[in-house]
N, C-alpha and C positions, 0 to 999 in steps of 0.2 A: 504494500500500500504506500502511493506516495502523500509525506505529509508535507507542504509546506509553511513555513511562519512569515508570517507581514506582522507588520507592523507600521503606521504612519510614520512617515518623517519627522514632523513637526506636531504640536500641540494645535487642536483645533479643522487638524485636515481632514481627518475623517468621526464619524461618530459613528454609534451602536449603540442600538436597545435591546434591552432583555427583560420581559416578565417572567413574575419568579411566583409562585404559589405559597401565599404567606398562610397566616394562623386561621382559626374560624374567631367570628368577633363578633359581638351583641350589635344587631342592626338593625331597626324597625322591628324591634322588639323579638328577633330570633335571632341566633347564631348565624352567620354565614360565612363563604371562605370570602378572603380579601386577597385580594394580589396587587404585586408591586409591579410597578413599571416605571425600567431607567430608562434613561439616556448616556449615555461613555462616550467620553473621547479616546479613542484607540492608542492615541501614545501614552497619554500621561494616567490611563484609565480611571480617568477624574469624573465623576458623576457631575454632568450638569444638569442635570434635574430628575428627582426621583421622588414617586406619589402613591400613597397606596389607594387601591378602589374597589368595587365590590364586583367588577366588570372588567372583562379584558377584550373589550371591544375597541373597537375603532376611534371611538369617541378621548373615551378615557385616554390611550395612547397619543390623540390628538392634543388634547389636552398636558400633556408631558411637552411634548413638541413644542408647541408653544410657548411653554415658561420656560424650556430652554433655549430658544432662542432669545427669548426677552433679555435675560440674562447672561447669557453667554454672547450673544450675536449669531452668523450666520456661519457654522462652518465651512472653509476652503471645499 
């Protein structure tokens, strides 16, 4: 199998997200799962924005995206 490694050059060149399936948590009055969803930059694997939600839809991942960019700016 071949494996290759990348990595960005610089900080800010490229990003990655990954949701992750966190705890079950009292939510409209029942237990439900929650998951997290980041954002990374591939060099420095710096989270520019990470939220937990009760949904790993589009929306919610949308919603990541945007406060990372707010904050971070536009990556390369």
């Amino acid at each position: 199998m071949d494996r290759r490694r990348y990595e960005a050059e610089f900080p800010n060149d490229i990003w990655q997200s990954d949701i992750m399936h966190g705890p079950l948590v009292k939510g409209t009055g029942k237990r439900r799962k929650a998951y997290l969803i980041a954002i990374l930059d591939d060099h420095s694997r710096f989270i520019t924005h990470g939220e937990f939600f009760f949904s790993e839809k589009l929306e919610s991942w949308l919603q990541v995206f945007r406060q990372a960019l707010l904050t971070r700016g536009l990556p390369a």
